[in-house]
N, C-alpha and C positions, 0 to 999 in steps of 0.2 A: 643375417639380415634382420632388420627389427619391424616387428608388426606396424602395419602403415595405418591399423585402426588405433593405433595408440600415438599417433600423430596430434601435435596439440591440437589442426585445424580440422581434423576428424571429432577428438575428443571434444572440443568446443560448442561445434555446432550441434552434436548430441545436446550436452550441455544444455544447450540454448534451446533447441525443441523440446526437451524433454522440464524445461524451467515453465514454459510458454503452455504445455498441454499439462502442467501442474494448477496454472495458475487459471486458464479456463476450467478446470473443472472445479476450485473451489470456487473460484467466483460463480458458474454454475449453482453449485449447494447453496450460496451464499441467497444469491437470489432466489432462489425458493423461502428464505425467511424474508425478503423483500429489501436486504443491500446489498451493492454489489462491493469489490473489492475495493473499489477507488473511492466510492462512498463511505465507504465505512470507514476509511481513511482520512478524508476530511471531517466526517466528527470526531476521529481519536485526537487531529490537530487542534480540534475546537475545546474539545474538552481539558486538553494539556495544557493548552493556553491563553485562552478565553476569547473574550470577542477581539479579533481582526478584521486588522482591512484585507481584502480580498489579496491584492499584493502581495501581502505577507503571505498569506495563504498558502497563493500558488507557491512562492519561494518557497518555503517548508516542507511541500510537494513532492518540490522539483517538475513541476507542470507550469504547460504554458497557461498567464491568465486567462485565454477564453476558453480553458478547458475548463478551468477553476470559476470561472461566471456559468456555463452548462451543468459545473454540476450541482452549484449554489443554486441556483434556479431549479433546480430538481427536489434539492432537497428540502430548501422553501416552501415551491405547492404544495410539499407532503406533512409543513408542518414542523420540519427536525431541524431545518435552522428560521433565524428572523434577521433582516438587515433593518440597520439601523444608521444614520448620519452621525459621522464622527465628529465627536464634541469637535474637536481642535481644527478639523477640517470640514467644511458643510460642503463640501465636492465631492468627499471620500464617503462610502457606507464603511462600517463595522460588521462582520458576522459573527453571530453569537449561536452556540447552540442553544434550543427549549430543551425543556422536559420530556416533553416527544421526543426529542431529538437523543436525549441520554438514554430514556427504554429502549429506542430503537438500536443505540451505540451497542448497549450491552448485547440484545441479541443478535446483532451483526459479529460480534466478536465468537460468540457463545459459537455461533455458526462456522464461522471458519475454522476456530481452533476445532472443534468435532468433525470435518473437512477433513483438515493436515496431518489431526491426529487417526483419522483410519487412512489415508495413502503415508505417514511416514513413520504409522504407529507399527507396520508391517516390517519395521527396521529393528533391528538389538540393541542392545545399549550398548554396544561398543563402536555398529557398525551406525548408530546416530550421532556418537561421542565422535569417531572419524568423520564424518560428513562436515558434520560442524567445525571439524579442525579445518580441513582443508577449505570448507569456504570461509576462513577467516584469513586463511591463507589469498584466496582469490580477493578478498576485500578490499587486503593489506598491499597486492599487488595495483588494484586497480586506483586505490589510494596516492599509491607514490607515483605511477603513469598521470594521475592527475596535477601532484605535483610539480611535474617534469614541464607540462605544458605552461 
C-alpha cells in the first residue's frame, strides 16, 4: 500500500503552506529594512523598465490594478516612486522610480536575499541544486496547464 502522505494533494498543500510561511517571514525581515515583498517588487519592475503606466505595471505583476494604485500610493508618500502625465496620453500617469526609490530598491533586495539565504542557505548544494530542479519542473508543468486553457 503506498504512503497517503505522499499523495500529490497531501504533498501539494504542504507545498503551499510551507511556500506561504516562507514568504511571510521574509516579507517579515523585509520590512524591518522598510519594504515589504510586493514593494520591492514593483521598484525591481520600475527599474527594469522605466517609467510605466500603472497598467502595465499591474500586468507585469500579475496584480490586480487597484492593488497596483495602493501600492503606488504607498510608495509615492515615501518618496521611491513619482507619477507623472503621460506625454501621449494626459488621462494616463506614468510611474517612474527616484533616487530614493533606487537606494531604497537596493536595500530591499539586500534584505530579502540575507532572508532566503539563512532559511534556504540551511540546504546543500545538491539538496538546493534538487529543489530547484523540481520546481522547474513544477513551473514547466504549470506552464503547459496554462497552455491547455
Amino acid at each position: 500500500m503506498s504512503d497517503p502522505r505522499r499523495a500529490p494533494e497531501v504533498v501539494g498543500l504542504r507545498y503551499l503552506s510551507l511556500a506561504y510561511r516562507l514568504g511571510q517571514t521574509v516579507d517579515g525581515a523585509m520590512a524591518r529594512d522598510g519594504l515589504s515583498l510586493a514593494r520591492t517588487r514593483v521598484l525591481e519592475v520600475l527599474n527594469l523598465r522605466g517609467a510605466v503606466r500603472q497598467s502595465v505595471l499591474a500586468q507585469a505583476l500579475g496584480q490586480a490594478p487597484r492593488s497596483v494604485t495602493q501600492s503606488v500610493e504607498a510608495l509615492e508618500h515615501r518618496g521611491l516612486v513619482a507619477r507623472t502625465p503621460d506625454p501621449d496620453d494626459g488621462r494616463c500617469k506614468l510611474v517612474r522610480l527616484t533616487a530614493q526609490g533606487s537606494t531604497a530598491l537596493l536595500v530591499g533586495v539586500a534584505a530579502r536575499e540575507r532572508a532566503l539565504r539563512a532559511h534556504l542557505g540551511t540546504l546543500k548544494g545538491r539538496e538546493l541544486s534538487d529543489l530547484n530542479r523540481l520546481l522547474d519542473r513544477l513551473q514547466d508543468g504549470l506552464l503547459m496547464a496554462a497552455d491547455d486553457v
